[in-house]
C-alpha positions as CSV (number, residue, x, y, z in Angstrom):
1,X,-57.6,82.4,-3.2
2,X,-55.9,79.2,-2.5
3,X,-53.2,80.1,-5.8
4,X,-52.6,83.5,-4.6
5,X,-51.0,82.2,-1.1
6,X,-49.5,79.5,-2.9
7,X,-47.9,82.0,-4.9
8,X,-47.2,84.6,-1.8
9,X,-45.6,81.5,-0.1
10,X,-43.1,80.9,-2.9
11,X,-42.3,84.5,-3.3
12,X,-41.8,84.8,0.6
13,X,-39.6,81.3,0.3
14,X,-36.9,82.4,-2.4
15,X,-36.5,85.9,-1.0
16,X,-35.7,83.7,2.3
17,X,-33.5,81.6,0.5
18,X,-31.7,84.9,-1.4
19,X,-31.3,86.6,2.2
20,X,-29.5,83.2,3.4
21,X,-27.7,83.5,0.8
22,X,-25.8,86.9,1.5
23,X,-25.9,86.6,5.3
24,X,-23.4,83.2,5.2
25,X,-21.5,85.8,2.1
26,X,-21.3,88.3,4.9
27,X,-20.7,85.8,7.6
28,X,-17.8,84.3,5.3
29,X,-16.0,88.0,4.7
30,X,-16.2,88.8,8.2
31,X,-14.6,86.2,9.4
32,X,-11.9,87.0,6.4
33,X,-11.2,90.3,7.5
34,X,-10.8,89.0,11.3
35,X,-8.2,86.9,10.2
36,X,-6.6,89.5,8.0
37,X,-7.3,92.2,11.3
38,X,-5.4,89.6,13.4
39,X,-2.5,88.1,11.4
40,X,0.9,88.6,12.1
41,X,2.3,91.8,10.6
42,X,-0.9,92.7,9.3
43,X,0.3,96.1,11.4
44,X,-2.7,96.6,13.5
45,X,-3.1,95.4,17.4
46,X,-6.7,93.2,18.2
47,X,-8.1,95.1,21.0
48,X,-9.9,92.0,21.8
């Protein structure tokens, strides 16, 4: 029984690690398209 959790735990520990993974990716092109949103003569006003 002692295995299986061990096992569980790992599984459960890289899909945490994966899922880290692609939040800071999303994190990262968010904050790309804010800038791109809010540079001058990107043609579009920041409502703020």
């Amino acid at each position: 029984m002692r295995r299986r959790y061990d096992r569980l735990l790992g599984d459960v520990a890289e899909l945490v690690a994966i899922l880290a993974g692609r939040v800071a990716a999303l994190e990262a092109e968010v904050e790309r398209l804010r800038a791109e949103r809010e540079a001058p003569g990107s043609g579009r006003r920041s409502d703020g």
